[in-house]
C-alpha positions, 0 to 999 in steps of 0.5 A, a space after each residue: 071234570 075231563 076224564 084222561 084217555 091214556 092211563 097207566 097204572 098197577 093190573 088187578 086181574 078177575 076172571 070170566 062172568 063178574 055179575 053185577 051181585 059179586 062187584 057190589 054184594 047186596 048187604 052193601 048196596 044200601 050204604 053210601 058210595 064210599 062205604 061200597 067202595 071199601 067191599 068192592 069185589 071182596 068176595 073175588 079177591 079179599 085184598 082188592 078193596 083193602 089195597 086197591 090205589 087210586 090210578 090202579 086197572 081192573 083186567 076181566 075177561 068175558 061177560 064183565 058186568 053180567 047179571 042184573 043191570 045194577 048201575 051202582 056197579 060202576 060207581 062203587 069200582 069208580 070210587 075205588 079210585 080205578 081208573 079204568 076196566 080191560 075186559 074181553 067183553 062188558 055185559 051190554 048194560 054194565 059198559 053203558 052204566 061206565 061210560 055215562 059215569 066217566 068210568 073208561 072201559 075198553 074191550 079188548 079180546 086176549 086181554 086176560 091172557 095178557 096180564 096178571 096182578 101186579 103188572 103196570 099196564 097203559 091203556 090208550 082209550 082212543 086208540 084200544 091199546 093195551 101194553 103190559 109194561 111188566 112183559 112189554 107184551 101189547 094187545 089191540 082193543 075195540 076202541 068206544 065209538 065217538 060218542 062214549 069217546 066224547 062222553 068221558 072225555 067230559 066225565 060222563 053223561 051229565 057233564 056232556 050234556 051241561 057242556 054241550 055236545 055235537 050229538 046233542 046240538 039242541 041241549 046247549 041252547 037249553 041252558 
């Protein structure tokens, strides 16, 4: 399933340095996906798991993601319904694990000063922009390369690589 590029939606703001560990506690990490989704980020604001609504962003600032390299991350936000994460800057591991799972993440410097919980945000992937409909405040952002472009406009790495890509021109022949 194609993931949409342009999403507008309700901010949930975090700060700086969101390790792995705080997204997803460990005593949730054995239990399914949907039952991580309902203790995501808990110990950063005890109302986002219990309120968070399909379509709704997640703004952070820098490191986003930092620690260990835990992949369940990005699929217990995912599973929240998020529709994508603003940060100032993903820790390197974190944005990869998003992208290849069809998670939207966009970089976009200044962004956490920008926004506040509760304000509707759009987010235009492609071309990096953040507009805060509440404040009519805009930012520009570092837009993914074609690639990851690509990779979410498939839904993630597994799609991609089933529907063919011009990045991988010899996997379409392998079906």
């Amino acid at each position: 399933m194609a993931t949409p590029l342009i999403l507008e939606g309700k901010c949930w703001k975090f700060g700086h340095n969101i390790p792995t560990d705080l997204i997803t506690p460990t005593h949730i990490t054995l239990r399914s996906i949907p039952e991580m989704a309902k203790h995501v980020l808990e110990t950063a604001n005890p109302d986002f798991p219990k309120e968070v609504q399909p379509g709704d962003l997640i703004v952070a600032g820098r490191n986003f993601g930092c620690s260990s390299g835990r992949a369940i991350a990005p699929k217990a936000i995912k599973a929240t319904g998020v529709s994508v994460i603003v940060a100032e800057l993903f820790a390197r591991t974190f944005y990869r694990n998003g992208h290849e799972i069809g998670l939207p993440l966009l970089e976009a410097p200044g962004v956490h000063d920008l926004v506040e919980t509760g304000d509707r945000l759009r987010v235009d992937i492609v071309r990096g922009t953040v507009e805060n409909l509440t404040s009519g405040k805009r930012i520009q952002g570092t837009p993914p390369p074609d690639f990851l472009l690509e990779m979410l406009e498939a839904g993630g790495l597994i799609p991609l690589l089933k529907a063919g890509s011009r990045f991988f021109p010899e996997a379409e022949s392998q079906e």
